[in-house]
C-alpha positions as CSV (number, residue, x, y, z in Angstrom):
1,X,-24.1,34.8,-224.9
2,X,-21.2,32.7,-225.9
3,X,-18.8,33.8,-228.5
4,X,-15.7,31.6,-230.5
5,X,-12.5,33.0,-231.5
6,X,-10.8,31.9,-234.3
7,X,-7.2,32.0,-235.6
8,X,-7.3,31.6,-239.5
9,X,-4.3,30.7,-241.5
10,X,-4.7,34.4,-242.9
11,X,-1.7,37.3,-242.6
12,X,-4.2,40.5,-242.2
13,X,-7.2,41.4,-241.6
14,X,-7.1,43.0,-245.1
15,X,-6.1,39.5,-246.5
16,X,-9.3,38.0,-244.3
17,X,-11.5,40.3,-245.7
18,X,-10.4,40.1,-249.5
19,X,-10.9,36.3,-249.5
20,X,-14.1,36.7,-247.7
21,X,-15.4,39.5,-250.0
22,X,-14.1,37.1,-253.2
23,X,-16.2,34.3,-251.8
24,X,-19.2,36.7,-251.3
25,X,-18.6,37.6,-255.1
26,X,-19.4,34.1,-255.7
27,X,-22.3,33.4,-254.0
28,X,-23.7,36.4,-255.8
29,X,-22.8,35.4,-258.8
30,X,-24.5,31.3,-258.5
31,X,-27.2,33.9,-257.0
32,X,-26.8,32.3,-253.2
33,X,-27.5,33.5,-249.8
34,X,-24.6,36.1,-249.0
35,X,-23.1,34.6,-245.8
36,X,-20.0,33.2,-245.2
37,X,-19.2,30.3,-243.4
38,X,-16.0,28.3,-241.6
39,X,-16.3,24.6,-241.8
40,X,-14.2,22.8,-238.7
41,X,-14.3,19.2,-237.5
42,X,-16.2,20.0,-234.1
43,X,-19.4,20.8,-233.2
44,X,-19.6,23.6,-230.7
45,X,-21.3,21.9,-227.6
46,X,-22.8,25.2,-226.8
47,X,-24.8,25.5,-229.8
48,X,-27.9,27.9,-227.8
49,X,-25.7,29.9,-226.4
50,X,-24.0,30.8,-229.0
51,X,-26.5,31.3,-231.3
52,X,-27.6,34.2,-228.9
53,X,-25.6,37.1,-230.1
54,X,-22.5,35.7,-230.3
55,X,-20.0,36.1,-232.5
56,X,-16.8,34.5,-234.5
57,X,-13.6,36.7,-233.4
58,X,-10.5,36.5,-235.4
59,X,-7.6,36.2,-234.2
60,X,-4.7,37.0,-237.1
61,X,-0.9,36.7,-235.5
62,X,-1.5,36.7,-232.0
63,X,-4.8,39.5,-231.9
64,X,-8.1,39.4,-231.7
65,X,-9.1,42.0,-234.4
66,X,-12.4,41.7,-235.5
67,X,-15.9,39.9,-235.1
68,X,-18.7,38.8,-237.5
69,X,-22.2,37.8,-235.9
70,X,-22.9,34.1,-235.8
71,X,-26.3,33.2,-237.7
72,X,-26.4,29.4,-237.6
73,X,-24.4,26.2,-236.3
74,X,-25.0,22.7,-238.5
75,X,-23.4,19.7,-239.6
76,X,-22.2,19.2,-243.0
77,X,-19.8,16.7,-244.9
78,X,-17.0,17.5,-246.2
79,X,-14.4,15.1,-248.0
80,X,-17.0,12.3,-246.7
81,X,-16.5,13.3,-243.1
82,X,-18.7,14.7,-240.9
83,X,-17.7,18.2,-239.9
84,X,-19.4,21.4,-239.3
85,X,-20.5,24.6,-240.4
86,X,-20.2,28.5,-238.6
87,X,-22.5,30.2,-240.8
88,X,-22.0,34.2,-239.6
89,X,-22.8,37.8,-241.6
90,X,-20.6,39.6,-243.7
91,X,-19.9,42.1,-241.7
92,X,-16.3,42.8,-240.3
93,X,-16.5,44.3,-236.7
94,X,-13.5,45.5,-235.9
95,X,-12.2,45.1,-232.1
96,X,-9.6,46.6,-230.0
97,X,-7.2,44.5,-230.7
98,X,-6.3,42.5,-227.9
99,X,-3.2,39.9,-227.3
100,X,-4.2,36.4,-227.2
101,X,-2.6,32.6,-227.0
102,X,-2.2,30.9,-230.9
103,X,-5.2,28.8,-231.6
104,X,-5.8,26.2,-233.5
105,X,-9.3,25.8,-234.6
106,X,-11.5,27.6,-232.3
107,X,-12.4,28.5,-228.5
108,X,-15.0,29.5,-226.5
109,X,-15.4,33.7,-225.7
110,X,-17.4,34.4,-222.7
111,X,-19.0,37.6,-223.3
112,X,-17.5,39.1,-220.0
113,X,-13.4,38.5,-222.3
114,X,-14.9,39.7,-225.7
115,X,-13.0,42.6,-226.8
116,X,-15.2,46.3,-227.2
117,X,-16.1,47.4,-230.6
118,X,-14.5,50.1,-232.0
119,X,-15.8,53.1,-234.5
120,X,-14.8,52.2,-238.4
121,X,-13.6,56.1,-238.0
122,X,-13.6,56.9,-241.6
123,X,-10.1,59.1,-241.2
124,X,-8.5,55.4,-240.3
125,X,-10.7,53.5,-243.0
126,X,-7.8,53.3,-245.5
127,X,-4.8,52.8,-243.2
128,X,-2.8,49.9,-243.1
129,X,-4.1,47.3,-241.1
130,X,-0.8,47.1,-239.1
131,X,-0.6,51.1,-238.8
132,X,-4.5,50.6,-237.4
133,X,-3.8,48.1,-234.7
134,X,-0.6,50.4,-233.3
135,X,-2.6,53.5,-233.3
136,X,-5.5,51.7,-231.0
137,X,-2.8,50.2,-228.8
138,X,-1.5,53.6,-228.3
139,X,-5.0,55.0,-227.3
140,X,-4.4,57.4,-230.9
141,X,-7.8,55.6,-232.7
């Protein structure tokens, strides 16, 4: 299992997952399949792999901080170029947060360097995303 890690031009993960839910709102809406996608100019070269459980990790100022499972890899056009499509779930999976180089566009995870899961431990739900990554640093989440 292969995963990619991202670094979006986003400031939070709370800003991530606003625009992500508003674009989910209008899927629903034009009554469309409720995935989300990131469009970027290469094709991943290790398409099987990563369509085997992996995952798109996000990595927002310098930190892996979350995951969402990868569901399909495929070309599309965009502005009359060909480019292509991450199609991955909904789901935010947050990550102990873990330093990492800046990125642009994406890189290949090997499962072995993913960053754990951690517990959406409903005391820490509505804390500050910033509060949230200091805490698991800490060893207090």
């Amino acid at each position: 299992m292969l995963h990619l890690k991202v670094s979006p031009t986003r400031e939070s993960l709370e800003d991530l997952a606003r625009w992500q839910n508003a674009c989910l709102k209008d899927k629903k809406k034009k009554k469309q399949r409720l995935v989300l996608r990131h469009v970027t100019r290469l094709m991943p070269k290790r398409r099987d792999e990563i369509l085997d459980g992996g995952s798109i990790y996000w990595v927002i100022k310098g930190r892996i901080v979350a995951r969402q499972k990868i569901v399909d890899l495929k070309p599309v056009q965009k502005n009359g170029r060909s480019h292509f499509a991450i199609t991955y779930e909904p789901e935010l999976t947050l990550v102990a947060p873990r330093r990492t180089q800046q990125i642009k566009g994406w890189r290949y995870l090997a499962a072995k360097d993913a960053p754990p899961d951690i517990a959406a431990d409903k005391a820490a739900k509505n804390l500050p995303e910033d509060l949230k990554v200091e805490l698991l640093e800490l060893g207090l989440l």
